[in-house]
Structure formats: C-alpha cells, structure tokens
PQR file with spaces between the fields and no chain letter, atoms N, CA, C, O and H, PARSE charges and radii, in Angstrom:
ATOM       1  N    UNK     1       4.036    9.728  -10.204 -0.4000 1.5000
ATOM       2  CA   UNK     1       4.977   10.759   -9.838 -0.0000 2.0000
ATOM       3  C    UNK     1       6.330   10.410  -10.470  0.5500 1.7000
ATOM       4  O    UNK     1       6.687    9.246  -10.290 -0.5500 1.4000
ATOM       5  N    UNK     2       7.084   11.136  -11.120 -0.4000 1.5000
ATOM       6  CA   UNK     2       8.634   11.313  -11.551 -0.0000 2.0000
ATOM       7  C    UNK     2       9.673   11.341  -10.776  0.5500 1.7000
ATOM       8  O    UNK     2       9.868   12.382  -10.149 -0.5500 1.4000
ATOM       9  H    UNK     2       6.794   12.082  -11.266  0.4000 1.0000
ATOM      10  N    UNK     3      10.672   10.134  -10.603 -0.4000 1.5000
ATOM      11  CA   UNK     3      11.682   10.579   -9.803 -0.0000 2.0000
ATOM      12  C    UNK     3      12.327   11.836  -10.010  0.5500 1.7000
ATOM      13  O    UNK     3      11.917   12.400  -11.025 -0.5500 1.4000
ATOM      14  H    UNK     3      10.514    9.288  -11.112  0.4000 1.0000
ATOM      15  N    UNK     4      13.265   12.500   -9.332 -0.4000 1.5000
ATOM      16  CA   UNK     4      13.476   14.013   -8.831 -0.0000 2.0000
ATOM      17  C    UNK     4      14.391   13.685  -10.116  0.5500 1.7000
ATOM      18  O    UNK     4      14.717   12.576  -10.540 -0.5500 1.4000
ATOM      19  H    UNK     4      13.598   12.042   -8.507  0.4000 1.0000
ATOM      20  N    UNK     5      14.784   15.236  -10.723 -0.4000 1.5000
ATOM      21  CA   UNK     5      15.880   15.326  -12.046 -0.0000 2.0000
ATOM      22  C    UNK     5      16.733   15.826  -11.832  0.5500 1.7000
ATOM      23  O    UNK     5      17.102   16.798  -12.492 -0.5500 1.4000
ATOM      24  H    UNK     5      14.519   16.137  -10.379  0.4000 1.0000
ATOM      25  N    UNK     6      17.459   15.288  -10.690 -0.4000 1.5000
ATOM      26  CA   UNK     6      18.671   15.454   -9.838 -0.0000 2.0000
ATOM      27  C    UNK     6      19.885   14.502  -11.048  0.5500 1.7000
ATOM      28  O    UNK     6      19.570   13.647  -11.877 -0.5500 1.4000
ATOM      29  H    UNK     6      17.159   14.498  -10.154  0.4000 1.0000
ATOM      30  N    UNK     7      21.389   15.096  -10.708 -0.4000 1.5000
ATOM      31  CA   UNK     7      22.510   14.343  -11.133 -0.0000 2.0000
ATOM      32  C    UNK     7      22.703   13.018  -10.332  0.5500 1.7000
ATOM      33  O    UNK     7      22.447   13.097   -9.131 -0.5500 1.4000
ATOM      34  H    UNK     7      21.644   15.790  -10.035  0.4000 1.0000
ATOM      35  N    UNK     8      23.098   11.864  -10.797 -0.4000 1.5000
ATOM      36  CA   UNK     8      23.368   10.666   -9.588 -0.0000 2.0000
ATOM      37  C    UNK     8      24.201   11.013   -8.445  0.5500 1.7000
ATOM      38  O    UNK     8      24.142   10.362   -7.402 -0.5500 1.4000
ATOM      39  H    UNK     8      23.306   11.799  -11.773  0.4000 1.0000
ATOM      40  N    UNK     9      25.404   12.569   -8.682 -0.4000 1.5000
ATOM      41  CA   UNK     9      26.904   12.655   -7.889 -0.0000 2.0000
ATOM      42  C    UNK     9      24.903   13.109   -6.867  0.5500 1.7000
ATOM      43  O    UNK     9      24.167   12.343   -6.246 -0.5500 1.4000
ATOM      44  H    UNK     9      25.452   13.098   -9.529  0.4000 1.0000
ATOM      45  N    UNK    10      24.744   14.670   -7.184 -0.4000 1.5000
ATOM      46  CA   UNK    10      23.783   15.169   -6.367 -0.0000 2.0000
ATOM      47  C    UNK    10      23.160   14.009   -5.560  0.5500 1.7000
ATOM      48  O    UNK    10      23.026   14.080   -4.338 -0.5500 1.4000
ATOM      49  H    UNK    10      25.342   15.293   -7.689  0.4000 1.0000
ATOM      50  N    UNK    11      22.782   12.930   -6.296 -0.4000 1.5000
ATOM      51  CA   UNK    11      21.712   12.325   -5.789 -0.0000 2.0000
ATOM      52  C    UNK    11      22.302   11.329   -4.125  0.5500 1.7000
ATOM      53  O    UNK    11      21.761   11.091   -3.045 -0.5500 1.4000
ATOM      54  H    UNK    11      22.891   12.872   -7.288  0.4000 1.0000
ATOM      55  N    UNK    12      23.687   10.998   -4.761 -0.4000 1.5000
ATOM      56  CA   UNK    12      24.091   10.245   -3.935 -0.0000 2.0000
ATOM      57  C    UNK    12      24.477   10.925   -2.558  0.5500 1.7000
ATOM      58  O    UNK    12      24.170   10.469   -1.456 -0.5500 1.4000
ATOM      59  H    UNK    12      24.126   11.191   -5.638  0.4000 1.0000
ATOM      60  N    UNK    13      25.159   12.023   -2.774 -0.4000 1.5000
ATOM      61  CA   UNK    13      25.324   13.251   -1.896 -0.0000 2.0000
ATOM      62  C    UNK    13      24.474   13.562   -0.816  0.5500 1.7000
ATOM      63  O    UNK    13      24.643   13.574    0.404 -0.5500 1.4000
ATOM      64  H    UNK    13      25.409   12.393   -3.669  0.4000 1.0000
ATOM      65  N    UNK    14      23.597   13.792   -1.495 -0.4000 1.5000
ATOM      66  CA   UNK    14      21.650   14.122   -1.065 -0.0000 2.0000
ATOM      67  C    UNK    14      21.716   12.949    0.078  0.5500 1.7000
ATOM      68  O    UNK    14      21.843   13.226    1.271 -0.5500 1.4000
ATOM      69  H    UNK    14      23.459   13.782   -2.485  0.4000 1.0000
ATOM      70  N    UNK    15      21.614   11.558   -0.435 -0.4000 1.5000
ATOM      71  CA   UNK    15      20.936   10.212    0.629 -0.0000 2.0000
ATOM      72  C    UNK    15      21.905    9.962    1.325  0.5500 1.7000
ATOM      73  O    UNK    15      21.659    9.045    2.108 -0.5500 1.4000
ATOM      74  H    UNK    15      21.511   11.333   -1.404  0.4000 1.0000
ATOM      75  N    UNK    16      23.546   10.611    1.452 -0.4000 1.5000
ATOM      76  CA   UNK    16      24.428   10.228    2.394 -0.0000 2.0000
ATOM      77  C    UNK    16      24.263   11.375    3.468  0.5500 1.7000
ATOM      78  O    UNK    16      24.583   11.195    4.643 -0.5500 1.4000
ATOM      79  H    UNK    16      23.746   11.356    0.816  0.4000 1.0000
ATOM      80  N    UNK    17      23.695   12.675    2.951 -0.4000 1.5000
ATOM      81  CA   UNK    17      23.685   13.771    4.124 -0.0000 2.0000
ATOM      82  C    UNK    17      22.222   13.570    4.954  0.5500 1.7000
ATOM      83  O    UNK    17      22.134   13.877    6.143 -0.5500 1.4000
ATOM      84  H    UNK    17      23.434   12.821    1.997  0.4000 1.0000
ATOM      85  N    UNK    18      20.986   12.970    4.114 -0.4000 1.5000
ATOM      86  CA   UNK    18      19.561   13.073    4.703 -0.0000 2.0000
ATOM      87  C    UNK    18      19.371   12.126    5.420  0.5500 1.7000
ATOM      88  O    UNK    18      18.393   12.118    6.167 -0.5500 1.4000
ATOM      89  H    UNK    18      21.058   12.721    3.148  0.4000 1.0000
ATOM      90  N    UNK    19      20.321   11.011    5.372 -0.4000 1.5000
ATOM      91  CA   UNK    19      20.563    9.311    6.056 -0.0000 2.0000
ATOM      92  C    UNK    19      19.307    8.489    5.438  0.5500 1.7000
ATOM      93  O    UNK    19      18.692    7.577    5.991 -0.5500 1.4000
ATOM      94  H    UNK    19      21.115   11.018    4.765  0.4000 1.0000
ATOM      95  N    UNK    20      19.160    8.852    4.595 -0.4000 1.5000
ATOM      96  CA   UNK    20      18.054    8.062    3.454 -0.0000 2.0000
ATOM      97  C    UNK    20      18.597    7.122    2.059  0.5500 1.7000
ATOM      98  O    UNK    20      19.297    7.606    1.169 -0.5500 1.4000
ATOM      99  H    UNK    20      19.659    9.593    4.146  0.4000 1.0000
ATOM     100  N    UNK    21      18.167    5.853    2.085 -0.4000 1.5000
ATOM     101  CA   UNK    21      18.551    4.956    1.111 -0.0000 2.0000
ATOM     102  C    UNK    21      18.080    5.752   -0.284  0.5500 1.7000
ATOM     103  O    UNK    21      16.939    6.191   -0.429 -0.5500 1.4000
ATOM     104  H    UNK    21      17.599    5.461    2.808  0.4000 1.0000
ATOM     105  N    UNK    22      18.899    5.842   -1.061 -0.4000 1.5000
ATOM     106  CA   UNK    22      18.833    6.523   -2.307 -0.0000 2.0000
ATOM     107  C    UNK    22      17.335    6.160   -3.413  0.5500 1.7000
ATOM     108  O    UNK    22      16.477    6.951   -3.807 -0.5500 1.4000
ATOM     109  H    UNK    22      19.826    5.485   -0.944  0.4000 1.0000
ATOM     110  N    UNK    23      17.410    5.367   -3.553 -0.4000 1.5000
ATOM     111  CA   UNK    23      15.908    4.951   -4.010 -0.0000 2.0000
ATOM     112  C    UNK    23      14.512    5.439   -3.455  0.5500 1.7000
ATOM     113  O    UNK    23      13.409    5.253   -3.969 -0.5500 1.4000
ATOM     114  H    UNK    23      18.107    4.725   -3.233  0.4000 1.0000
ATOM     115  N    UNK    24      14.824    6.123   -2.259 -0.4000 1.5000
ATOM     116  CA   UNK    24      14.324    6.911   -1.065 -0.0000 2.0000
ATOM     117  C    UNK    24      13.821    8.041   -1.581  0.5500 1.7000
ATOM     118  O    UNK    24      12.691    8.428   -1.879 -0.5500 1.4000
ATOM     119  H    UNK    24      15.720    6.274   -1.841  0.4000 1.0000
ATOM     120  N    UNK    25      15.147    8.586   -1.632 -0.4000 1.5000
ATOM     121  CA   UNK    25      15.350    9.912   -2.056 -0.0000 2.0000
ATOM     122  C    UNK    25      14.791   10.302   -3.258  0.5500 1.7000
ATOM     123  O    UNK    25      14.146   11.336   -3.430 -0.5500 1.4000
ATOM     124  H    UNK    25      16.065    8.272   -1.390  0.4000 1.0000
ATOM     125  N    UNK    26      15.096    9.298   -4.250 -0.4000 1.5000
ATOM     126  CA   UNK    26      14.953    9.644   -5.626 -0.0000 2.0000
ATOM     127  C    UNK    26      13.067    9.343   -6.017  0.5500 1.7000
ATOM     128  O    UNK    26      12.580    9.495   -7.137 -0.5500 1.4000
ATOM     129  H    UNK    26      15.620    8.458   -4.111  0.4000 1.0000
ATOM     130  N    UNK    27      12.453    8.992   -5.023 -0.4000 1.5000
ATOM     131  CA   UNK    27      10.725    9.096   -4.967 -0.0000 2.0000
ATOM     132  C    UNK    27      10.382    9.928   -3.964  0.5500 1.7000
ATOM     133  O    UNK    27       9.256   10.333   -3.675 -0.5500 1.4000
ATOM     134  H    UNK    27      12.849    8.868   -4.113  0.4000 1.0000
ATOM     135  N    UNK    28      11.471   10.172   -3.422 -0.4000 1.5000
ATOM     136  CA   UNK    28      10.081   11.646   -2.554 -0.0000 2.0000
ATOM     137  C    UNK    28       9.506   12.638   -2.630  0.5500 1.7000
ATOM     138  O    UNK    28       9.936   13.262   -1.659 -0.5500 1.4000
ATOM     139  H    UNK    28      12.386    9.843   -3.656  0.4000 1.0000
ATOM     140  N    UNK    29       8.935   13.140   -3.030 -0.4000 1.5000
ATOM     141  CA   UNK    29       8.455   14.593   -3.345 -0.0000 2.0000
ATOM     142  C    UNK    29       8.551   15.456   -3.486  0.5500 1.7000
ATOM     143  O    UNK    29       7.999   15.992   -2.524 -0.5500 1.4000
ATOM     144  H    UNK    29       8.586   12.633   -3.818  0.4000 1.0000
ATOM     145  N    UNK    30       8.965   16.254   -4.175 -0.4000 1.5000
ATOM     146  CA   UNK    30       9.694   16.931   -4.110 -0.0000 2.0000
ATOM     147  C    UNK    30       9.411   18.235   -2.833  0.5500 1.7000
ATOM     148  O    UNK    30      10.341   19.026   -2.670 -0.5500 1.4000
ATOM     149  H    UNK    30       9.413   15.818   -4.956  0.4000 1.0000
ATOM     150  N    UNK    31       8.432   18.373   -2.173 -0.4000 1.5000
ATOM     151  CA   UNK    31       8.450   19.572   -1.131 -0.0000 2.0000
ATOM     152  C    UNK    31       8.900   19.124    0.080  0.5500 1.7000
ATOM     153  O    UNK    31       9.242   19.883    0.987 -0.5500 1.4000
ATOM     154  H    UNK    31       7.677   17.731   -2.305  0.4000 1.0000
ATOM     155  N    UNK    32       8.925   17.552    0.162 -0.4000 1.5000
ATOM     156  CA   UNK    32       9.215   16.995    1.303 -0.0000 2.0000
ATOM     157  C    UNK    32      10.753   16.760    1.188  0.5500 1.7000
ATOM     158  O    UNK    32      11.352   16.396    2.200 -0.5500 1.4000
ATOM     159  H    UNK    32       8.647   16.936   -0.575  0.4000 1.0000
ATOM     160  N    UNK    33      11.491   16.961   -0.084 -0.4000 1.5000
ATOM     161  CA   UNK    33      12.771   17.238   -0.281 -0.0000 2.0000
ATOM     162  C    UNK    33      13.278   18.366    0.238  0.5500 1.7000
ATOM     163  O    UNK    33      14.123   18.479    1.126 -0.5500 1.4000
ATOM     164  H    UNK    33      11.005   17.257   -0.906  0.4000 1.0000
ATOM     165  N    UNK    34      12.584   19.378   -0.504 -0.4000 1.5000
ATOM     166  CA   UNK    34      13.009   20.449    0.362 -0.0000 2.0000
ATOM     167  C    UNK    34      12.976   20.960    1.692  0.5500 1.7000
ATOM     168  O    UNK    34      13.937   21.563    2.170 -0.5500 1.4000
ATOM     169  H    UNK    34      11.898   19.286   -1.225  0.4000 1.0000
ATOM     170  N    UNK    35      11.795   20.724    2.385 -0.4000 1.5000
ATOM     171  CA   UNK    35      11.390   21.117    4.055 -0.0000 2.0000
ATOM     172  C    UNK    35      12.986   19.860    4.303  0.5500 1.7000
ATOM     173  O    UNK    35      13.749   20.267    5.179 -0.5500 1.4000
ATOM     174  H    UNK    35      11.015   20.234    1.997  0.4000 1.0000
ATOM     175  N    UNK    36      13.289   18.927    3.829 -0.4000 1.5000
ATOM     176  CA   UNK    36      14.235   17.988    4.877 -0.0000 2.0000
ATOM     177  C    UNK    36      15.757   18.849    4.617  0.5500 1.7000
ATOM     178  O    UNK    36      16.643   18.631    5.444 -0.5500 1.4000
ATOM     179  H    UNK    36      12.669   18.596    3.117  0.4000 1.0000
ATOM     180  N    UNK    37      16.096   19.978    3.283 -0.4000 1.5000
ATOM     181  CA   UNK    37      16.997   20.291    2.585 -0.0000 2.0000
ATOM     182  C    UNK    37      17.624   21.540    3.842  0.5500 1.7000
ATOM     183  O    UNK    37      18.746   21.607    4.344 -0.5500 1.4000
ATOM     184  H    UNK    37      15.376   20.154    2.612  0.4000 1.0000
ATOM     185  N    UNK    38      16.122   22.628    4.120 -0.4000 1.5000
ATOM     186  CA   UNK    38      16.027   23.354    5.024 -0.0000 2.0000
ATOM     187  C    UNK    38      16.606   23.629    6.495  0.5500 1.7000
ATOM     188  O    UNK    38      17.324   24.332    7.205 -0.5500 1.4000
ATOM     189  H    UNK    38      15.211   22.573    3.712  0.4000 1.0000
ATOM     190  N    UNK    39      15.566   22.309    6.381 -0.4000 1.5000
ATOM     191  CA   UNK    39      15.683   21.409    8.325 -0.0000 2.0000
ATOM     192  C    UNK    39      17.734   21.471    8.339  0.5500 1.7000
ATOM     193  O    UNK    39      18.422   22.024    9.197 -0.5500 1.4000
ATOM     194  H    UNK    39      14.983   21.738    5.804  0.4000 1.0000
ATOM     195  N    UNK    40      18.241   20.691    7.065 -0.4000 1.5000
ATOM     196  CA   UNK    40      19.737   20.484    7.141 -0.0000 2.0000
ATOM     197  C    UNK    40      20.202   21.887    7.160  0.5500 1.7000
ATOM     198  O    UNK    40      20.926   22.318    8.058 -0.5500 1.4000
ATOM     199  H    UNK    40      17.682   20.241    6.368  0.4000 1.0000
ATOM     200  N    UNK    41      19.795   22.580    6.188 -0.4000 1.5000
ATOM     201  CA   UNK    41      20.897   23.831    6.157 -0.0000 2.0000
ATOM     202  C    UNK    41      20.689   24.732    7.730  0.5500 1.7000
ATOM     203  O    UNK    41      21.328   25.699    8.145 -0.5500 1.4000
ATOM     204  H    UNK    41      19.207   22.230    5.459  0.4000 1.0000
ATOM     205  N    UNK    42      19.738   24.109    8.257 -0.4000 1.5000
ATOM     206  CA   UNK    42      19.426   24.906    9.837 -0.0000 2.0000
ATOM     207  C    UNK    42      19.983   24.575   10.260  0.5500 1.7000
ATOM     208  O    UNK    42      20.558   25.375   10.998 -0.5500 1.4000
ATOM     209  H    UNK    42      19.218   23.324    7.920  0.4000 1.0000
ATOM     210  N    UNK    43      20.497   23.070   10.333 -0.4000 1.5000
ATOM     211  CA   UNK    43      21.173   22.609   11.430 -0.0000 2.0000
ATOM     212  C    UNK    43      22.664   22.774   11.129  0.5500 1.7000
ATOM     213  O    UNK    43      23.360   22.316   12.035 -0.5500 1.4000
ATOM     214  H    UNK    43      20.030   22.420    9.734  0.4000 1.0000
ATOM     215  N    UNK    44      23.257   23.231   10.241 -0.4000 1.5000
ATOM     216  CA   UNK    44      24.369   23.206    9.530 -0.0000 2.0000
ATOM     217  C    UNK    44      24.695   24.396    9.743  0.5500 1.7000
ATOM     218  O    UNK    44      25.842   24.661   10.103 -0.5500 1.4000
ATOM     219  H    UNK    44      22.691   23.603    9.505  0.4000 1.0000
ATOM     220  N    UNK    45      23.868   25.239    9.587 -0.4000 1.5000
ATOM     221  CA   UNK    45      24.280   27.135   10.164 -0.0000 2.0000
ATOM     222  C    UNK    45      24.367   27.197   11.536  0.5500 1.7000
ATOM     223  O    UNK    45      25.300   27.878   11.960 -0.5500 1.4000
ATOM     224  H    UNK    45      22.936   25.023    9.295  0.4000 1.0000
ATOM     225  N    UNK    46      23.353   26.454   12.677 -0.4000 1.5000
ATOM     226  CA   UNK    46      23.325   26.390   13.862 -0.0000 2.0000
ATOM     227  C    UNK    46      24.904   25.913   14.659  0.5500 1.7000
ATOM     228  O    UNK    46      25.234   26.345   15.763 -0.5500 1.4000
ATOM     229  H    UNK    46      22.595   25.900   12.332  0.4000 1.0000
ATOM     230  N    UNK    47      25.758   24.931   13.815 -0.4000 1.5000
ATOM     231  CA   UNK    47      26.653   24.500   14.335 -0.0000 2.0000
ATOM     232  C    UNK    47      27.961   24.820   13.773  0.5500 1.7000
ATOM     233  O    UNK    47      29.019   24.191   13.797 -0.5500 1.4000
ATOM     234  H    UNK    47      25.490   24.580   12.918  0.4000 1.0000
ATOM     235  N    UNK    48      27.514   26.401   13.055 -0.4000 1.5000
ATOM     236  CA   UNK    48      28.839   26.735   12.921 -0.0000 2.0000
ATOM     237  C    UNK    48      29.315   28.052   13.923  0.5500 1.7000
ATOM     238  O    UNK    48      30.478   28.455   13.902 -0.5500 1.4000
ATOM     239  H    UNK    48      26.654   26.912   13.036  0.4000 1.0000
C-alpha cells in the first residue's frame, strides 16, 4: 500500500486534529481516512 499523497503542512494538520502520530496517518487507508475526516467534520458542525 502507498502512503496517502497528501502535502507534509496537510499531513501534519491531519495527525494534530485526528490525535494520531503522523506516520499513522500517513499508512492508513485511505477510506479509513476519510470515515475519521467525516466523524470530525460532524463533530465540528455539531459544536458550532
């Protein structure tokens, strides 16, 4: 599998908002990126 072809700013961004060590991030899968991307923007609309 290919790490994700994300920018490093993105990448770092990404593992400080998902609370995931970046090396983390940059092997996960990409659908399991997204369902966690989701889950955030839910909780992020919910608390505004």
């Amino acid at each position: 599998m290919r790490p994700l072809q994300i920018s490093a700013d993105t990448a770092l961004k990404l593992a400080e908002k998902l609370n995931v060590p970046l090396e983390q991030l940059m092997h996960m899968p990409q659908h399991i990126l997204m369902q966690k991307l989701a889950e955030l923007a839910k909780k992020d609309g919910a608390s505004e």
